[in-house]
Wavefront OBJ file of the C-alpha trace (Angstrom):
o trace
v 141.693 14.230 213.108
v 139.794 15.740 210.300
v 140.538 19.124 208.767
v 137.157 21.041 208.671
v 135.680 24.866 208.717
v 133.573 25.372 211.215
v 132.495 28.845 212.472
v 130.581 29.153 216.098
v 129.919 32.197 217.104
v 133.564 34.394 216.519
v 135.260 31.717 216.646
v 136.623 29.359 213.325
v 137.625 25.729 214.239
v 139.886 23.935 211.046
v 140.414 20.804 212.921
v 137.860 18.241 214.643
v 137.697 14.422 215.862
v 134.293 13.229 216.711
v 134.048 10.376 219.272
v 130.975 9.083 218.284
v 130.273 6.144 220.564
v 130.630 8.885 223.710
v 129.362 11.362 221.565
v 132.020 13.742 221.942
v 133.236 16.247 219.670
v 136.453 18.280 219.688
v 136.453 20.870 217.977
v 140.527 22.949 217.928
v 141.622 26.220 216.212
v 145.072 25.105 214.422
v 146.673 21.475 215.551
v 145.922 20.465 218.504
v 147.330 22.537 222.048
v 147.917 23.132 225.752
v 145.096 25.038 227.006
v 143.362 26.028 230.112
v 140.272 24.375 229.830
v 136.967 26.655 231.331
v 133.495 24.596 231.285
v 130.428 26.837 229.961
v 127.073 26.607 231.416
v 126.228 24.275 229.156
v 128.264 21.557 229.948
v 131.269 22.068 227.470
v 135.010 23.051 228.139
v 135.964 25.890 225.947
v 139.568 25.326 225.905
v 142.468 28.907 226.237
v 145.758 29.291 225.201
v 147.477 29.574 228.978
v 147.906 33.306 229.981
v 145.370 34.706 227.022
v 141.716 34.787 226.144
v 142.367 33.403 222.701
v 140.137 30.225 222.155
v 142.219 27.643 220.917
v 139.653 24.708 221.239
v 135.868 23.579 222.314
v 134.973 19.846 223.792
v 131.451 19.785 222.822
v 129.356 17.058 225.126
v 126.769 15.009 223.394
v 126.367 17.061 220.114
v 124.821 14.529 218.202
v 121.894 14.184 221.277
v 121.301 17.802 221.386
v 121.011 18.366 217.705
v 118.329 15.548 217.621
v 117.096 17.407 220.792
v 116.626 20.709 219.842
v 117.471 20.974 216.349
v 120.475 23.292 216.999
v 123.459 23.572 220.140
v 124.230 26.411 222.158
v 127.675 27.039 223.733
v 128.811 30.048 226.126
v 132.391 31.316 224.373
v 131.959 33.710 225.997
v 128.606 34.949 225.109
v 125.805 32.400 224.394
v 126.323 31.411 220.271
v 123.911 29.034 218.428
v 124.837 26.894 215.423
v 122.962 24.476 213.702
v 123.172 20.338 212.498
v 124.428 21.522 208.881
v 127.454 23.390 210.365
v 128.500 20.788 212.604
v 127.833 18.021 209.820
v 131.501 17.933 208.369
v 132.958 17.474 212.104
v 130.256 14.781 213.047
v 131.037 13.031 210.109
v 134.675 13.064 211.175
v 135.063 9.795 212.758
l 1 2 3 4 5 6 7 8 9 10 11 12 13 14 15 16 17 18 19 20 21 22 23 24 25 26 27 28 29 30 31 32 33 34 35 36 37 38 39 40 41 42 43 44 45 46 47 48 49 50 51 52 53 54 55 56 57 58 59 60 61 62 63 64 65 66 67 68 69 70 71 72 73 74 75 76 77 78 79 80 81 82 83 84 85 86 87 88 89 90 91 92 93 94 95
């Protein structure tokens, strides 16, 4: 797991671990946690500390394919936020 910055939307992510031959990246706000996971429309759990509405992680499903795709990735947390191949770089270099 690789310590990064990474801002979506309201939300800042420090830690990340990119999966690259399922092209999965998981993104988490402080180490690593129990959460409620909630899928967005999109395809992507956002992940809840249980009982709150405090985001304390994002699974992010085929990043690397939708970035080539569309040149940025949009996730519902809970409104729709965009972000773009150079902010997600760091994590997607995590491997």
């Amino acid at each position: 797991m690789e310590r990064v910055n990474i801002t979506i939307g309201p939300v800042s992510f420090d830690h990340a671990d990119y999966d690259a031959q399922s092209d999965v990246l998981y993104l988490h706000v402080g180490e690593p946690q129990e959460g409620v996971g909630e899928e967005t429309i999109e395809g992507h759990v956002v992940r809840y500390a249980p009982g709150t509405s405090r985001i304390v992680g994002l699974t992010v499903m085929g990043p690397r394919h939708i970035l080539e795709r569309d040149g940025h990735l949009a996730v519902t947390i809970p409104e729709t936020v965009q972000t773009s191949a150079a902010a997600l770089a760091p994590a997607l270099a995590a491997v």
